[in-house]
C-alpha positions as CSV (number, residue, x, y, z in Angstrom):
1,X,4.7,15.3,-32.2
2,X,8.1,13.3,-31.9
3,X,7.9,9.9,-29.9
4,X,9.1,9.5,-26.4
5,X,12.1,7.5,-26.2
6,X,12.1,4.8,-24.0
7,X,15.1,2.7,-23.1
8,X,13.9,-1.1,-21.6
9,X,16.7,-2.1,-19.4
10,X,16.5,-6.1,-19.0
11,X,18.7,-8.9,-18.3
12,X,21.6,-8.3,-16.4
13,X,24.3,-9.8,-14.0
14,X,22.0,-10.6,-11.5
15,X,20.6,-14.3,-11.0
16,X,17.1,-13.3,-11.7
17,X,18.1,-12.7,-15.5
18,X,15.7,-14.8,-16.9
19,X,12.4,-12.8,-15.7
20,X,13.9,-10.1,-15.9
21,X,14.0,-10.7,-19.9
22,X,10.5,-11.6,-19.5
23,X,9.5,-8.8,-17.6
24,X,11.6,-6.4,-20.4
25,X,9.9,-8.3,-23.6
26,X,6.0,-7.6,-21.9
27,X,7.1,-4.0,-21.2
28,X,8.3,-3.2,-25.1
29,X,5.6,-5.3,-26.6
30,X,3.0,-3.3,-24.5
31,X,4.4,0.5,-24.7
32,X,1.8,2.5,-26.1
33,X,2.9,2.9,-30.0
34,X,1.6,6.1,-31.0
35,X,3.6,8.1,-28.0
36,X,6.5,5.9,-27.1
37,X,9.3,4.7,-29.2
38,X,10.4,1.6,-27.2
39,X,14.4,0.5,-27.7
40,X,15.6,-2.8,-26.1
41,X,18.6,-2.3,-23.9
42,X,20.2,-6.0,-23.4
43,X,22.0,-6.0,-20.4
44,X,24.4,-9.4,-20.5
45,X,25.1,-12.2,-17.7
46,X,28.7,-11.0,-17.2
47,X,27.3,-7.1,-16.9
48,X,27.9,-6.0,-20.4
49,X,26.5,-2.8,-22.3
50,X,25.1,-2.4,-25.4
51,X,26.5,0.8,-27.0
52,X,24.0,3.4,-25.3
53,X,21.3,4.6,-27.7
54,X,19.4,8.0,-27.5
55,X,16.4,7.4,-25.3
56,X,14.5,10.2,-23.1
57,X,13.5,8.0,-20.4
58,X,14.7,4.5,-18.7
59,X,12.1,2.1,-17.8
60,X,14.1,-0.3,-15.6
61,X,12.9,-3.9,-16.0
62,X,16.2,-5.6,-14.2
63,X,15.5,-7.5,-11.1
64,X,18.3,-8.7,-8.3
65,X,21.2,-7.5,-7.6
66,X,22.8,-4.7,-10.0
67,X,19.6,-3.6,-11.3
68,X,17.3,-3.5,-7.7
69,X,19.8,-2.7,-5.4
70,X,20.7,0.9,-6.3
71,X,24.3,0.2,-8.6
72,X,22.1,0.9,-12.4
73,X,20.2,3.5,-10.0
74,X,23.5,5.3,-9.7
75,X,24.6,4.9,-13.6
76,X,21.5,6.2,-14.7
77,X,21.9,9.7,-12.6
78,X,25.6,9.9,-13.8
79,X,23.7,10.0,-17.4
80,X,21.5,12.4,-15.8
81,X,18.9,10.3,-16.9
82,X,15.6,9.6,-15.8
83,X,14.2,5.9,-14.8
84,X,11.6,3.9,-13.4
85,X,11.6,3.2,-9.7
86,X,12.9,4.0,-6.3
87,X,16.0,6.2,-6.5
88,X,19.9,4.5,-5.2
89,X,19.9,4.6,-1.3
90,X,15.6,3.2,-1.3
91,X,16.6,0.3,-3.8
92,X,19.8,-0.4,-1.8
93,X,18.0,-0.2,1.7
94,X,15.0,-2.4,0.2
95,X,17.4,-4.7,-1.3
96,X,19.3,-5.5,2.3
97,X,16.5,-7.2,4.2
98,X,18.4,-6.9,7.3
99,X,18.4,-3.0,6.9
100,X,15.0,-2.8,6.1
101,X,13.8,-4.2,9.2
102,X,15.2,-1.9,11.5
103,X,13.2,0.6,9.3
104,X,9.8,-1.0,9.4
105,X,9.9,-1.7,13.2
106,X,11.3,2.2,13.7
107,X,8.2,3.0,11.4
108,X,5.9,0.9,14.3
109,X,5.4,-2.2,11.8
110,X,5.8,-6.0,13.0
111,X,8.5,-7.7,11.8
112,X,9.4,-11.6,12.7
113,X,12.4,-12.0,15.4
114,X,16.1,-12.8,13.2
115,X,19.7,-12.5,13.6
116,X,22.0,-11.7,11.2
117,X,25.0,-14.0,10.3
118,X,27.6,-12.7,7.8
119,X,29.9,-15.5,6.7
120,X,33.1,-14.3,7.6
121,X,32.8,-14.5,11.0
122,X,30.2,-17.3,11.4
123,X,30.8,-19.8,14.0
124,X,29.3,-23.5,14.3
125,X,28.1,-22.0,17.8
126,X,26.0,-19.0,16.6
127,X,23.1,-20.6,16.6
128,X,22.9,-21.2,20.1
129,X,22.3,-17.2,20.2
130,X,18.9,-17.8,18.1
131,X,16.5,-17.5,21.1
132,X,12.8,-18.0,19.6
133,X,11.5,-21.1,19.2
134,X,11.7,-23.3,15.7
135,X,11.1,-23.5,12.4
136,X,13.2,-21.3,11.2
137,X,13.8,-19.4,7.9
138,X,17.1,-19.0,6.9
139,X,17.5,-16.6,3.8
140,X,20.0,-14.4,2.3
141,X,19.7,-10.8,3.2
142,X,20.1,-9.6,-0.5
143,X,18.4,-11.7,-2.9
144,X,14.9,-11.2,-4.3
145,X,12.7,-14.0,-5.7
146,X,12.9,-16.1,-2.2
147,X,16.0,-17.6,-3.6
148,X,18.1,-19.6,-1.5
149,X,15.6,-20.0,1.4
150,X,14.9,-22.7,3.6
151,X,13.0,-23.7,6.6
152,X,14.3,-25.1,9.1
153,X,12.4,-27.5,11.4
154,X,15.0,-28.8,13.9
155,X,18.8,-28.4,14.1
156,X,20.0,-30.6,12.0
157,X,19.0,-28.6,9.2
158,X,20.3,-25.4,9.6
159,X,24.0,-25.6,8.9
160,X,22.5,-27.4,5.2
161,X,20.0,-24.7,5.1
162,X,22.9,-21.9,6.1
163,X,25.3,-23.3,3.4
164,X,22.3,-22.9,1.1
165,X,22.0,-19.4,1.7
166,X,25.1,-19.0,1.9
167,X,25.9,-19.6,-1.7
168,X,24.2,-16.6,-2.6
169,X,25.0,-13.7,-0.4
170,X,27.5,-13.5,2.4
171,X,25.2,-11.7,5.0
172,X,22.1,-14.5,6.1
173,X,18.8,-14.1,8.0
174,X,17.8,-16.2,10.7
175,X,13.9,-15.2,11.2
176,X,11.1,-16.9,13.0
177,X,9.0,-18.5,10.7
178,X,5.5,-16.7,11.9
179,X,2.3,-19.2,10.7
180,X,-0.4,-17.1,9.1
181,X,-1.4,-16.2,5.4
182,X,0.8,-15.3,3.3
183,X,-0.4,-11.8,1.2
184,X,1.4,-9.1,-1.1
185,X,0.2,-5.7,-1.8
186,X,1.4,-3.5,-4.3
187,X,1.9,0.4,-3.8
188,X,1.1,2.9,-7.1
189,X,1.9,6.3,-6.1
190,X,0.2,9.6,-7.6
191,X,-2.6,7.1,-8.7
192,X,-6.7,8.1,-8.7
193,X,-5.7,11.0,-6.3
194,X,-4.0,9.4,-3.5
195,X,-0.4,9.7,-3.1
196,X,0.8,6.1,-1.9
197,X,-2.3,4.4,-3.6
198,X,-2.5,0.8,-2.3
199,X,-3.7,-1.6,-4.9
200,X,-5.8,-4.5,-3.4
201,X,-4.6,-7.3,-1.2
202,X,-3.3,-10.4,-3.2
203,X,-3.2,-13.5,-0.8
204,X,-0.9,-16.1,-2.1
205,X,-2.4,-20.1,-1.3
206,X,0.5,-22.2,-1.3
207,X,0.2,-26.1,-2.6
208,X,-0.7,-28.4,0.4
209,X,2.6,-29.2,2.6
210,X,4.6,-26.4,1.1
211,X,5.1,-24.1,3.9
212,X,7.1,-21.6,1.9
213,X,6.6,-19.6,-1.1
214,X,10.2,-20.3,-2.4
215,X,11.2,-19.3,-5.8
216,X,10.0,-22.5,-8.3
217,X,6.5,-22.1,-6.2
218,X,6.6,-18.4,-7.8
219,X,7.3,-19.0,-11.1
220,X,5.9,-23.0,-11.6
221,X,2.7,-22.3,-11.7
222,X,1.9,-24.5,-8.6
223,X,0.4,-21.4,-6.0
224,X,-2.8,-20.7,-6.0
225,X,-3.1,-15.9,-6.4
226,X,-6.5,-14.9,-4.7
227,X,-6.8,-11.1,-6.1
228,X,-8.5,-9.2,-4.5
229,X,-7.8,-12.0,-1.1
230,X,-10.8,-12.7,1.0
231,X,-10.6,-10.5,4.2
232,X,-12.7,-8.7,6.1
233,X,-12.8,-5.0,5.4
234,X,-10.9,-3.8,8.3
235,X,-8.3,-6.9,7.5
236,X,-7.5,-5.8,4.4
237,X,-7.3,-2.2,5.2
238,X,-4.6,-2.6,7.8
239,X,-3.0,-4.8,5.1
240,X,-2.8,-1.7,2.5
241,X,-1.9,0.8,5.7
242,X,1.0,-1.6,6.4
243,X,2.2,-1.8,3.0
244,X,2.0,1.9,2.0
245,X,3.8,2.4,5.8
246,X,6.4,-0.2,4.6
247,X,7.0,1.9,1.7
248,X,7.4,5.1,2.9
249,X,9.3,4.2,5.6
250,X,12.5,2.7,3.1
251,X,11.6,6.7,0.8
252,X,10.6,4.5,-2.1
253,X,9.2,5.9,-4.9
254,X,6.3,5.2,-8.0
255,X,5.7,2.1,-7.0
256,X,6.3,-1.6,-5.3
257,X,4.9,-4.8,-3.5
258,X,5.3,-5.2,-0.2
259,X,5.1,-8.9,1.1
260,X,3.7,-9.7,4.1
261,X,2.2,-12.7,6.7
262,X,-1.9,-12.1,8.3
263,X,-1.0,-14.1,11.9
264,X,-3.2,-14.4,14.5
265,X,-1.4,-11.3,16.3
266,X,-1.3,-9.1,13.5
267,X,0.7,-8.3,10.1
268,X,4.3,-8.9,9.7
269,X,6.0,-7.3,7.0
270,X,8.6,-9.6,5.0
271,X,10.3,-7.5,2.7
272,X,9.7,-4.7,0.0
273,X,10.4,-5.3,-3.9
274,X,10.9,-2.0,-5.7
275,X,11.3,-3.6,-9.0
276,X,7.5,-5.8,-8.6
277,X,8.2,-8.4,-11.6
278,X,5.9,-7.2,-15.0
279,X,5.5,-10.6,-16.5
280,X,2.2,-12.2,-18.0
281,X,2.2,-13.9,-14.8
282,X,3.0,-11.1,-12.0
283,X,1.0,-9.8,-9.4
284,X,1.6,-6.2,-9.3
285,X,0.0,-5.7,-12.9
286,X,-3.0,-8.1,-11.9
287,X,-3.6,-6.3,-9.0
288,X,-3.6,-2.7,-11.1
289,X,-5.8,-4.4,-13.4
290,X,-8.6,-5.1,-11.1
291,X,-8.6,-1.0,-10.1
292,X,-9.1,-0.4,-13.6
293,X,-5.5,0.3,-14.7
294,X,-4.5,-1.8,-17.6
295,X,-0.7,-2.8,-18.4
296,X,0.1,-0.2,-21.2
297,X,-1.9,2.0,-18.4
298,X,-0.1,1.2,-16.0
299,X,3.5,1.5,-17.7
300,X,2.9,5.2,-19.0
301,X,1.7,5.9,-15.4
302,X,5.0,5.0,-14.4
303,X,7.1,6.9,-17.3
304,X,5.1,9.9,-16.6
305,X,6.0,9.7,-13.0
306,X,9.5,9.2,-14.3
307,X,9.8,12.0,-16.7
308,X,8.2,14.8,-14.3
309,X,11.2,14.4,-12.4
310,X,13.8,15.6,-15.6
C-alpha cells in the first residue's frame, strides 16, 4: 500500500516563526514511517512558497498570524486540500480575542471585564472609560504566545504598556487582571468515544513575583507545568466543561487548548489556540500523553480526522 502524503507547513510570516519550525521539525521526525510519507513545506519570513509538492493531506504546524488566523486556512480549500485544524472563520474568530469573547459570554462562560482600543482612533482620554478597578492587562487582540502583554499596576504604565501592544496589532485589549491560578486544557475531538474529549487540566505555576505568563516565561524554561493540576474532582471537571464549551462555542474543530484563570468566583476563560504548539516542550502533547495517547498517536489522530473530511 502507497504512503500517505503529508505536507508539514512550518515557518511563516508570522512572529511566532521560530516554534513554529520547532513545532514542524517534531511533527516530521515523529510521523509514523511505515504509513506516512512526511514532506517539509518551508514557509519563509517574508511569506514565501516553496514550489507546491504532491501531498494528500496538510498537517498545519504554523502559529500566529497567517497560519492561525484563517488566511493558509483559506489557501488550502482553494487547493481543495485537506489540513489539520479548525476550518477559516473558527481560526479567524479564535485568533481575534476581542471577538471571541462575545462568544464565550453568549455561550454562558466568564470572561474578565476589557475594552477594546484600536489605534486609529485612540485618544490619551480613553482610559478614563476603563471602569474596573487596577491592574490591568493590556494585550493585543491578535497575537498568540502572550506577546506584547503587559500588566498594568497604576496609570503611569499604561500608555508604555499600550505602545507595547501596540507595536503588534492595531486593535488592544484592556482586561481586568482577575487573581487566581492560571490552567490550560486541551480539547481532542473524536477521541476514546467522546466527541469534544477534554484532556486533563494543566495548571501553569508561574516563578515567584511574575504575575504573568508572558511569552519568555513560556518558552524559558522558568514556569513550573503541573499535569494533571491538583484540583478537586468537581474543580477540574468544570475546568474541562469550560474548555470543551469554549471550543464549541468559536465551531472549532479536531482539536485545541483553551487557557483559562481558577478565581475564587469561578473560571474565566482567556483565549482559545487552535494551533496548541507540538514542541518537545508543549502542553497539549503532554497532556495527551498522560491519557495514553503518544505523539505519533496523537498526530495520525489528527490526519485521520483530517482526511475523513476529503
Amino acid at each position: 500500500m502507497s504512503k500517505i502524503r503529508v505536507g508539514v507547513l512550518r515557518g511563516g510570516p508570522s512572529v511566532e516563526h521560530e516554534i513554529s519550525l520547532l513545532t514542524g521539525a517534531n511533527v516530521l521526525t515523529n510521523l509514523v514511517e511505515d504509513k506516512y510519507q512526511a514532506i517539509d513545506i518551508f514557509i519563509s519570513k517574508s511569506g514565501q512558497w516553496p514550489a507546491f509538492p504532491e501531498v494528500d493531506v496538510i498537517f498545519n504546524a504554523l502559529h500566529g498570524e497567517y497560519g492561525e488566523d484563517g488566511q493558509v486556512q483559506s489557501v488550502l480549500e482553494k487547493k481543495s486540500l485537506p489540513y489539520t485544524g479548525s476550518g477559516v472563520a473558527a481560526s479567524a474568530l479564535a485568533m481575534d480575542k476581542w471577538a471571541s469573547r462575545q462568544l464565550f459570554q453568549r455561550a454562558g462562560l466568564k470572561t474578565p471585564p476589557a475594552i477594546n482600543l484600536q489605534f486609529s482612533s485612540f485618544k490619551i482620554q480613553d482610559y478614563q472609560k476603563i471602569k474596573y478597578d487596577l491592574p490591568w492587562v493590556v494585550k493585543p487582540a491578535n497575537r498568540g504566545s502572550s506577546l506584547g502583554v503587559s500588566l498594568v499596576n497604576n496609570e503611569k504604565e499604561f500608555h508604555p504598556a499600550l505602545s507595547k501592544a501596540f507595536q503588534y496589532d492595531d486593535s488592544v485589549l484592556v482586561e481586568q487582571y482577575i487573581k487566581g491560578r492560571e490552567v490550560t486544557c486541551g480539547i481532542l475531538e473524536n477521541f476514546q468515544g467522546e466527541k469534544y474529549f477534554a484532556l486533563p487540566v494543566i495548571e501553569i505555576v508561574l516563578p515567584l513575583g511574575k504575575p504573568l505568563f508572558d511569552y519568555q516565561g513560556k518558552y524559558d524554561g522558568s514556569t513550573q507545568e503541573i499535569c494533571p493540576g491538583i484540583f478537586g474532582e468537581k474543580t477540574a471537571l468544570a475546568i474541562q466543561e469550560a474548555a470543551s464549551l469554549a471550543h464549541q462555542s468559536l465551531g472549532c474543530r479536531d482539536y485545541s487548548r483553551v487557557d483559562m484563570i481558577v478565581a475564587e468566583d469561578g473560571i474565566y476563560v482567556l483565549e482559545v489556540n487552535t494551533l496548541p504548539g507540538l514542541t518537545k516542550e508543549s502542553l497539549f502533547p503532554k497532556a495527551a500523553a498522560v491519557v495514553g495517547c503518544s505523539f505519533d498517536r496523537l498526530l495520525d489522530h489528527l490526519l485521520t480526522l483530517a482526511l475523513e473530511r476529503q
